[in-house]
Structure formats: structure tokens, C-alpha cells
C-alpha positions in Angstrom: 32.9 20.2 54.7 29.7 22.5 54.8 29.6 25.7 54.2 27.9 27.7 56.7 26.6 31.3 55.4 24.7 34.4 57.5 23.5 37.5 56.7 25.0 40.5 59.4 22.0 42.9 59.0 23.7 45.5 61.5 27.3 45.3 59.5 27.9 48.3 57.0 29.7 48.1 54.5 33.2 50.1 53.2 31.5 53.2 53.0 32.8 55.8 50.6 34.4 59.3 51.8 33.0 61.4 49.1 36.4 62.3 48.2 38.5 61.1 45.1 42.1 60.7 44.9 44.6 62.3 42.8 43.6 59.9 39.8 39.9 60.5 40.2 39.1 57.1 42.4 37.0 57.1 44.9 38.1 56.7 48.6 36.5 54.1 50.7 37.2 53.2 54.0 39.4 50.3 54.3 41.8 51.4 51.5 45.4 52.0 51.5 46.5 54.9 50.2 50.0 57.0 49.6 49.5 60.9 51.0 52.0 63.5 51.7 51.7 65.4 54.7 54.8 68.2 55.2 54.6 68.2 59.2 55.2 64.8 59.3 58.1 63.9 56.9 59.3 65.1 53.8 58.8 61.6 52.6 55.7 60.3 51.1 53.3 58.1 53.8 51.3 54.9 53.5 48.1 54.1 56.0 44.5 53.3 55.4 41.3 54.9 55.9 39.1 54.1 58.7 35.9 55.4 59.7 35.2 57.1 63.5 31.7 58.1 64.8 33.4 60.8 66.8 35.5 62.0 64.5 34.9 61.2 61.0 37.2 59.6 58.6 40.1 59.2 59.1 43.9 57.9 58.0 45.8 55.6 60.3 49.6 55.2 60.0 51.3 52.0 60.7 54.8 53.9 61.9 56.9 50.9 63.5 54.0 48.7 64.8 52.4 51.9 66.2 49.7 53.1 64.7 48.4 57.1 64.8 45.7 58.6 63.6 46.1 61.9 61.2 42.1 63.5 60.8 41.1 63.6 57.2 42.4 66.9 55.8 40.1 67.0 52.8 42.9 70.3 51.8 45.4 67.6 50.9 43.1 65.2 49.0 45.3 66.8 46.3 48.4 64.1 47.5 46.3 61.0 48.2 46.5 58.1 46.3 44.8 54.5 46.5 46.9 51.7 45.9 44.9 49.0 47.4 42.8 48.2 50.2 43.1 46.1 53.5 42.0 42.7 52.0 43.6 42.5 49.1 46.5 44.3 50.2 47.7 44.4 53.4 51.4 43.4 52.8 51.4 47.6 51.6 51.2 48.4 55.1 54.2 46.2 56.5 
């Protein structure tokens, strides 16, 4: 079988928030991370980071096949934590 390879010159990459989480890693789009957000739940959330034009960052939930956008509070960075990403991962999000 032959390989067939391209280069997307348009595509960009995971691009990184310029936030880190509370262990000091940096936060790219596309990874999965566990936050805390008190006007949601008292329990702790999972969802991944995804990138708007409109809007800027954000995190989208996966909350029984529906999924909900909460805008990047950079005040609760403080609770985030990455524990994986979207390709590697995405069995965290089920």
C-alpha cells in the first residue's frame, strides 16, 4: 500500500492558551482537562478546550451526548487540570 502524504498550508496547529494549569502545564487547545466550576455542580467537570474566532477559547462539556460551551474564565485557571488531549485520550470524555 502507498502512503500518500500532503502538506495543509492553511491548517493551524493546537495553539496554546497562554494559561497553565494547576501543575504549571501549559493549555492547548484540544486538551482534556478536569475544572471546577461551583454554578454548575459541586462535582469536579471533564471537557476539552477548543478555540472560537468569536469568542476565544473555550471549554466544551460532553454532559450526556450534549455538549455546552462554558467561556474560558481565566479566574478559575486555579482548578484546571490537563489530563490528556483529544487524540490520545478521548475515552476521558465518554
Amino acid at each position: 500500500m502507498r502512503e500518500i502524504k500532503f502538506r495543509n498550508i492553511h491548517g493551524q496547529p493546537e495553539q496554546y492558551t497562554g494559561i497553565k494549569d494547576i501543575n504549571g502545564v501549559e493549555i492547548y487547545e484540544g486538551d482534556i482537562i478536569k475544572f471546577h466550576v461551583v454554578m454548575l455542580s459541586p462535582d469536579d467537570k471533564v471537557g476539552y478546550v477548543k478555540y472560537y474566532p468569536e469568542y476565544g477559547y473555550s471549554i466544551v462539556l460532553t454532559l450526556n451526548r450534549v455538549l455546552r460551551q462554558e467561556y474560558w474564565a481565566s479566574g478559575d485557571k486555579h482548578t484546571v487540570e490537563v489530563i490528556g488531549n483529544i487524540h490520545e485520550n478521548e475515552e476521558l470524555l465518554h
